[in-house]
PyMOL CGO cylinders between C-alpha atoms (Angstrom):
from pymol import cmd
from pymol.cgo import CYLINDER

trace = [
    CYLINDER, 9.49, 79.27, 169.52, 11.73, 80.58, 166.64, 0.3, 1, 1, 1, 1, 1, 1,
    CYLINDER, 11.73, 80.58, 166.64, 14.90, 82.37, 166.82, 0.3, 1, 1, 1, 1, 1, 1,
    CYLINDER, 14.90, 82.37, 166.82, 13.39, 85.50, 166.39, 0.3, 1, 1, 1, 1, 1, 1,
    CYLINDER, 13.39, 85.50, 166.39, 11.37, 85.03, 169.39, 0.3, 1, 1, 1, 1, 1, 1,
    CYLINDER, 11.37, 85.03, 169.39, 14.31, 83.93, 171.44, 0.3, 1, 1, 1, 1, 1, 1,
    CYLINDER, 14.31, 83.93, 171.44, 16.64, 86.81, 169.69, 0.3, 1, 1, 1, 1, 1, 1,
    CYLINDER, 16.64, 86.81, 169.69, 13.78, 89.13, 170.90, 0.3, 1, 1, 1, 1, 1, 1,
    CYLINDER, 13.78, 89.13, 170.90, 12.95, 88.54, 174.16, 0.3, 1, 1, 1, 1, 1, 1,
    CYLINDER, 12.95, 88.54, 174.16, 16.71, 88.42, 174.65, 0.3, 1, 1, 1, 1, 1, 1,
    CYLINDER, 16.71, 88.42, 174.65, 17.24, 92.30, 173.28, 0.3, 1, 1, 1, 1, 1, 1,
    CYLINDER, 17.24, 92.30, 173.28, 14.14, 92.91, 175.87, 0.3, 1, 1, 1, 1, 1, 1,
    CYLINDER, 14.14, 92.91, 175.87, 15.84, 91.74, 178.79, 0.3, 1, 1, 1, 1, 1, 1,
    CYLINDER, 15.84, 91.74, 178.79, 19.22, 93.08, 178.22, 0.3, 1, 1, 1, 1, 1, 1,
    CYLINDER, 19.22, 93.08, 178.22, 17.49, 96.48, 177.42, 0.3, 1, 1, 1, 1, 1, 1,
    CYLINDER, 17.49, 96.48, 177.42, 15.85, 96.28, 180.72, 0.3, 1, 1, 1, 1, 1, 1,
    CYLINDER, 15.85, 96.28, 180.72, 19.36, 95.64, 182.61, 0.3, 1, 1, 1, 1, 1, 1,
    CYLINDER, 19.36, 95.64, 182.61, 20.99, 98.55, 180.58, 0.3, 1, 1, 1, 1, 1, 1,
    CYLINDER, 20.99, 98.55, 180.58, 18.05, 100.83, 181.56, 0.3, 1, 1, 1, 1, 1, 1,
    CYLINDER, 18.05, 100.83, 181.56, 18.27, 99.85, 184.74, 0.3, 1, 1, 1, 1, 1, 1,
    CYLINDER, 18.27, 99.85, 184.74, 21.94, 100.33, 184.98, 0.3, 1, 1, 1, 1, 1, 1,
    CYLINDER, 21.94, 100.33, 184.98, 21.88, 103.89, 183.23, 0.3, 1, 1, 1, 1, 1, 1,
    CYLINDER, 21.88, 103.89, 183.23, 18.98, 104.78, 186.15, 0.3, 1, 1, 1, 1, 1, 1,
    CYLINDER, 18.98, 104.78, 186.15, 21.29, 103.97, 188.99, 0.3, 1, 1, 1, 1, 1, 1,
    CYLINDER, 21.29, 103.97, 188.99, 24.72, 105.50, 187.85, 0.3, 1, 1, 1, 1, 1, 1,
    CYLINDER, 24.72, 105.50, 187.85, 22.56, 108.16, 186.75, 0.3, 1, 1, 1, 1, 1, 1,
    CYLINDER, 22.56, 108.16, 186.75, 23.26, 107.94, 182.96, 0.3, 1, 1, 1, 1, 1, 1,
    CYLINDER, 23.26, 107.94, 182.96, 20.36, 108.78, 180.76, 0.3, 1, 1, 1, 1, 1, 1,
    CYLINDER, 20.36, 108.78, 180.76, 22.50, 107.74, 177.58, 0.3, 1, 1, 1, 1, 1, 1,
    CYLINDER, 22.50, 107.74, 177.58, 22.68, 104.28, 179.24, 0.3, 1, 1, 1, 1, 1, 1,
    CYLINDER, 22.68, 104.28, 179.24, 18.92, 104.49, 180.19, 0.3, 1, 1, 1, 1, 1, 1,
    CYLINDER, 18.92, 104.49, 180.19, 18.22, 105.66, 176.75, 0.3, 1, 1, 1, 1, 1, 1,
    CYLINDER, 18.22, 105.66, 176.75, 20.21, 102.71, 175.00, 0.3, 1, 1, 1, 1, 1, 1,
    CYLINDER, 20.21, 102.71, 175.00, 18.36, 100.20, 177.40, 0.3, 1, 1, 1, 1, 1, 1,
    CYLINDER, 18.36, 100.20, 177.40, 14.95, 101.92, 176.21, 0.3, 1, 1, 1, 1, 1, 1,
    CYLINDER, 14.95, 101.92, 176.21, 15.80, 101.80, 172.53, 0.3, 1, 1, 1, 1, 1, 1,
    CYLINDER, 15.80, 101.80, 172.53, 17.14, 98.21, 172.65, 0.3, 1, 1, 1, 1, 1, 1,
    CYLINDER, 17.14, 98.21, 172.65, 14.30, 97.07, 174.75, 0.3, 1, 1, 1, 1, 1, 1,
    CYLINDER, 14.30, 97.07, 174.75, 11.77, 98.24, 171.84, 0.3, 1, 1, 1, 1, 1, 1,
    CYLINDER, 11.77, 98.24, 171.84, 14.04, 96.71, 168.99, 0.3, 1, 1, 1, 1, 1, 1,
    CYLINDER, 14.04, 96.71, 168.99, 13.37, 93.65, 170.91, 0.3, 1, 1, 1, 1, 1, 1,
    CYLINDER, 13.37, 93.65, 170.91, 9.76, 94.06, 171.20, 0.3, 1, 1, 1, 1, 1, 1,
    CYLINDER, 9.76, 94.06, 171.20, 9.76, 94.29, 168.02, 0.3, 1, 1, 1, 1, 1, 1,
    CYLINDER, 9.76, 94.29, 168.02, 11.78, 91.46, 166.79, 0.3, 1, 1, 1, 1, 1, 1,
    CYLINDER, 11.78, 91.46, 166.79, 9.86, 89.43, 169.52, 0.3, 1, 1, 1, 1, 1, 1,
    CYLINDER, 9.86, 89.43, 169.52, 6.26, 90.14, 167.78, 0.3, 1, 1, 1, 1, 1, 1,
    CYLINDER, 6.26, 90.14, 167.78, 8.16, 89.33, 164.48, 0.3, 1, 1, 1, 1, 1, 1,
    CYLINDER, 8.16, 89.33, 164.48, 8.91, 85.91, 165.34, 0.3, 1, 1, 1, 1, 1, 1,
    CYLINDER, 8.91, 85.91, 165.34, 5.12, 86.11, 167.22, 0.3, 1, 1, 1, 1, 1, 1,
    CYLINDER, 5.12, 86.11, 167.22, 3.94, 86.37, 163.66, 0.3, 1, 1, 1, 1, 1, 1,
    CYLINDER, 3.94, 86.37, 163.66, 6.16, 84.20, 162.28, 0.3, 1, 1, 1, 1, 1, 1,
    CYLINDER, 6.16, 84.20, 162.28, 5.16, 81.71, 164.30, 0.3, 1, 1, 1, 1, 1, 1,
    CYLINDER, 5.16, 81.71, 164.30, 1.39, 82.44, 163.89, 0.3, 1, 1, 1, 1, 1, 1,
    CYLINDER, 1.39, 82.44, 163.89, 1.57, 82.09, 159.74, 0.3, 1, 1, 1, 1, 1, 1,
    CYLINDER, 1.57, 82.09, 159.74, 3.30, 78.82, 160.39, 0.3, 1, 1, 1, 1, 1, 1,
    CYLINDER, 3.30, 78.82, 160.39, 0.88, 77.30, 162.38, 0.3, 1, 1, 1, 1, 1, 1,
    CYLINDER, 0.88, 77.30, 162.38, -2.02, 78.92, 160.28, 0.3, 1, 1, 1, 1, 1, 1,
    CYLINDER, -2.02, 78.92, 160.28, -0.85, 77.46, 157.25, 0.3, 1, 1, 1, 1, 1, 1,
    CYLINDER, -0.85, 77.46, 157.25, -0.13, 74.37, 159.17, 0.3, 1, 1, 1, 1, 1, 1,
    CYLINDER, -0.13, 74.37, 159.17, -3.68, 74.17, 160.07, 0.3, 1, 1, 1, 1, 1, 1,
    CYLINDER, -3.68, 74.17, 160.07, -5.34, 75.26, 157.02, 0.3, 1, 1, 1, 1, 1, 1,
    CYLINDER, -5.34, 75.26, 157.02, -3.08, 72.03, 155.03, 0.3, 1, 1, 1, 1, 1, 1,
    CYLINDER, -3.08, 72.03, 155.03, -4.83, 69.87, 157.59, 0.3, 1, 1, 1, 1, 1, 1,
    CYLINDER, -4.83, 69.87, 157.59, -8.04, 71.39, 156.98, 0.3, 1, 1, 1, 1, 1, 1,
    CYLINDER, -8.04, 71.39, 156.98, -7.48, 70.86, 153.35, 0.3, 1, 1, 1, 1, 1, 1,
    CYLINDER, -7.48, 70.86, 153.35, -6.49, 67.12, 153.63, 0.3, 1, 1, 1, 1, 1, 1,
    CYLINDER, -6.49, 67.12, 153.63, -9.66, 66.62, 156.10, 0.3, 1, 1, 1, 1, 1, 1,
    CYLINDER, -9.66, 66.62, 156.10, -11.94, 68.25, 153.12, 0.3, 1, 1, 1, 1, 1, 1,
    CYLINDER, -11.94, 68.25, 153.12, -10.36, 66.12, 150.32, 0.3, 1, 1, 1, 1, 1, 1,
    CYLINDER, -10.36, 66.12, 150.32, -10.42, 62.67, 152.32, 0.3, 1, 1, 1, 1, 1, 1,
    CYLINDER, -10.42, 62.67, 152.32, -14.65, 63.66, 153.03, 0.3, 1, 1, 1, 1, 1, 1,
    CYLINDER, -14.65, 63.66, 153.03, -14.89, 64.20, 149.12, 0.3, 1, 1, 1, 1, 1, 1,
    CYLINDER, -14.89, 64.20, 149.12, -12.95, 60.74, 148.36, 0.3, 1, 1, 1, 1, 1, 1,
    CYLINDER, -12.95, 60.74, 148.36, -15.32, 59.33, 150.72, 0.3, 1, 1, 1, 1, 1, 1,
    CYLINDER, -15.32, 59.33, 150.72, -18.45, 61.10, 149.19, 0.3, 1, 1, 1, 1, 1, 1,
    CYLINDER, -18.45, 61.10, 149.19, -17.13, 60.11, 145.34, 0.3, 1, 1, 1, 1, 1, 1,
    CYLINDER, -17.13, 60.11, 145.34, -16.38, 56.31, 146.73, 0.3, 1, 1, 1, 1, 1, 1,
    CYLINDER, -16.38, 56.31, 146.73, -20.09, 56.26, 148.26, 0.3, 1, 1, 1, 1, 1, 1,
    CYLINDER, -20.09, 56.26, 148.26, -21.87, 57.64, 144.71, 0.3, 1, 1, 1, 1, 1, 1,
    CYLINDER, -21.87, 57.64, 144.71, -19.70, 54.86, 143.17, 0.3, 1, 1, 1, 1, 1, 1,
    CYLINDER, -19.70, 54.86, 143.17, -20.73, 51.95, 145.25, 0.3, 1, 1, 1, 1, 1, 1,
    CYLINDER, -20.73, 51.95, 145.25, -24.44, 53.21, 145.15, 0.3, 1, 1, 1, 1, 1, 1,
    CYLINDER, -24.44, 53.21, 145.15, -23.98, 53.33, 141.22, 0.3, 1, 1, 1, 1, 1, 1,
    CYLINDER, -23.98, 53.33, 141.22, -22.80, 49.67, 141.48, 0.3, 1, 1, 1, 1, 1, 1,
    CYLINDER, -22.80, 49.67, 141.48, -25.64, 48.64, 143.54, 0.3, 1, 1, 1, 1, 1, 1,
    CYLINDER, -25.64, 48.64, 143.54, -28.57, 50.28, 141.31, 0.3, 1, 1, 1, 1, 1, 1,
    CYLINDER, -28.57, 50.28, 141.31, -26.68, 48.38, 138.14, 0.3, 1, 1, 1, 1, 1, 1,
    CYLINDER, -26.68, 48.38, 138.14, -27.37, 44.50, 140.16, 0.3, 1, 1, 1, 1, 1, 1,
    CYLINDER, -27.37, 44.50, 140.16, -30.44, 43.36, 139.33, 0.3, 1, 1, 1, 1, 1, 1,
]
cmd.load_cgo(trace, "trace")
């Protein structure tokens, strides 16, 4: 999880308190504030969802990309030693 999550899901919750708050001393500029910061939250929490998801994409695709070139160093390492072989009488 990265901060924005955290940050987030944080705004979310204290949105929901405020909203709550506003409903029950019958405030709609309270509820209001708890709706508002409760959908700034949301959408710092699917930020850091994001975030989070390009990071691991890019973590995966490097590993991918290592995997590919360690088959091709195999492959080239093969053709050589089969080279080597075919020049033996």
């Amino acid at each position: 999880m990265n901060k924005d999550q955290v940050k987030g899901r944080v705004e979310q919750a204290k949105g929901a308190v405020k909203e709550a708050t506003g409903k029950v001393v019958r405030s709609r500029k309270l509820e209001a504030e708890g709706q508002i910061d409760q959908a700034t939250g949301k959408a710092q929490a699917v930020y850091g969802d994001i975030k989070e998801d390009v990071k691991d994409a890019t973590k995966d695709a490097a590993k991918e990309a290592e995997r590919r070139s360690e088959i091709e160093r195999e492959r080239e390492l093969e053709i050589e030693r089969e080279r080597q072989r075919n020049r033996l009488p």
